[in-house]
N, C-alpha and C positions, 0 to 999 in steps of 0.2 A: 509260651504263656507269658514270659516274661513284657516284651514290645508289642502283645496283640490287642488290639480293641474289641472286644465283645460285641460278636458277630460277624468278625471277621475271619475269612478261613486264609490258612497260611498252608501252603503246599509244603510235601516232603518227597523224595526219593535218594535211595540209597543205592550207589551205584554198582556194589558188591554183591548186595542178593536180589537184586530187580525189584525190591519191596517199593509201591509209593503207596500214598495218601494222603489226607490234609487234617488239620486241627482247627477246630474252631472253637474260643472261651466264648461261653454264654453268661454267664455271671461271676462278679467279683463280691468278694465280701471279707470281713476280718472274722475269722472263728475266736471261739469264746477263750481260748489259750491268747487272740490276739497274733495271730499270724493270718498274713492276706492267704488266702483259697481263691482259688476257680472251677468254677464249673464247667466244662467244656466236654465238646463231641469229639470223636476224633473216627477215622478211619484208616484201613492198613489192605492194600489189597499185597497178596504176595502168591506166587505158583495159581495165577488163576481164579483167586479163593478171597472174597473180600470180608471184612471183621467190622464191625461198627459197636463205639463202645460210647457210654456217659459215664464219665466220673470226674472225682473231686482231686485235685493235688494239691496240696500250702507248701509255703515256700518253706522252707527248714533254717533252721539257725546259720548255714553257709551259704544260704541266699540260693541254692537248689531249689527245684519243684520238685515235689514227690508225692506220686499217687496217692491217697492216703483213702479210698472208696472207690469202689465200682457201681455205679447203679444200675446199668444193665450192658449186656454183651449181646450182640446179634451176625450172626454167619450165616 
């Protein structure tokens, strides 16, 4: 989330549990505490089985992203 341009999808895979899928931020914004958010897609395919999720993470006071909403889950 940190180095992505909104709209762009950034691939993952993790080589330990054969999980991959990609993230993409759809929207930036500053929430009303005044810490940047994004809103982004993401997916996670892993044993088969693919997740597709919408949610919100801001960055936290150590410069982390952390989920902070879900807006929808789909499998």
């Amino acid at each position: 989330l940190e180095h992505t341009a909104s709209g762009q999808s950034v691939a993952w895979h993790n080589p330990d549990s054969g999980a991959y899928g990609q993230v993409m931020p759809v929207r930036t914004y500053r929430s009303k505490s005044n810490h940047w958010c994004r809103e982004y897609l993401a997916s996670k395919v892993s044993d088969g089985t693919e997740e597709k999720i919408r949610a919100i993470a801001c960055r936290a006071g150590a410069g982390d992203w952390v989920k902070v909403e879900q807006l929808y889950y789909d499998s």
